[in-house]
N, C-alpha and C positions, 0 to 999 in steps of 0.2 A: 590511269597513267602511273607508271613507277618510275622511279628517281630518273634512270638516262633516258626516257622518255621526254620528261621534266626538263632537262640538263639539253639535248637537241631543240625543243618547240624553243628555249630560253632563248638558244644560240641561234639561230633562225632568227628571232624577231627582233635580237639587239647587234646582228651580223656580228657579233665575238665570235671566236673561233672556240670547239669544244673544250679546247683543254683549258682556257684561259674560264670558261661558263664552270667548270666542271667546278674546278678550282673555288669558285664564287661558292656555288651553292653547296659544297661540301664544308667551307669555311663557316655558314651562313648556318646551316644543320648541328653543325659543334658550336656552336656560340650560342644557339637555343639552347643546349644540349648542358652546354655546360653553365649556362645563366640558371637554369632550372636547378642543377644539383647546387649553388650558391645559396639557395634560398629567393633566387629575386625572379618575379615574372615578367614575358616579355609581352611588349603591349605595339600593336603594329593597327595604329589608325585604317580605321574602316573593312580591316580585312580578320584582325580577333587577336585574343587573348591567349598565351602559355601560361599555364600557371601549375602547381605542385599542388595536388592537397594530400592531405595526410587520413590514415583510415585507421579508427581505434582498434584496438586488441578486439577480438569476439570468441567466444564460446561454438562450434561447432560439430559438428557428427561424424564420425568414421564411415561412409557408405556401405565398408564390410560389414564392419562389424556392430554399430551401430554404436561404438563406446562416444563419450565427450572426448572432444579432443580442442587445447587452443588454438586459434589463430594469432598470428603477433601481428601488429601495427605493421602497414606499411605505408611508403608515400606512392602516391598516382598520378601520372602525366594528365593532364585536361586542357580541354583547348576549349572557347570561347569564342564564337563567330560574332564578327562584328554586323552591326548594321548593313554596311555599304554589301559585304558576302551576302547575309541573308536573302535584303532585296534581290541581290543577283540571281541569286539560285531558283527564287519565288517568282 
């Protein structure tokens, strides 16, 4: 399922109309979006976890050429399935 997939099945089951759905979950996508770059994680009972982690510097290989080459720190999106998902899914 991708996003206006998502954004139709929504508007179907709560009869809003697309634009007003569209509106929602585009708002709802930047405010993860933008909670994450804050530093803060979002936490949505029974359904999971956003959260940021951060990945150290590393030492790695040039596949050419085989020299050392660094890698710099980055941060990474992660998500965490709650309970009530898991069961679901299982």
């Amino acid at each position: 399922m991708n996003k206006q997939e998502l954004i139709f099945a929504v508007a179907e089951e709560t009869g809003f109309n697309r634009s007003d759905t569209t509106r929602v979950v585009e708002a709802m996508l930047s405010k993860i979006g933008q909670t994450l770059v804050d530093g803060s994680e979002v936490r949505l009972v029974g359904f999971g976890t956003f959260s940021v982690t951060r990945r150290k510097p590393s030492t790695g290989r040039n596949p050419r050429t085989g020299e050392p080459m660094n890698i710099a720190s980055t941060s990474q999106p992660k998500f965490r399935a709650g309970k009530v998902l898991k069961e679901l899914v299982n």
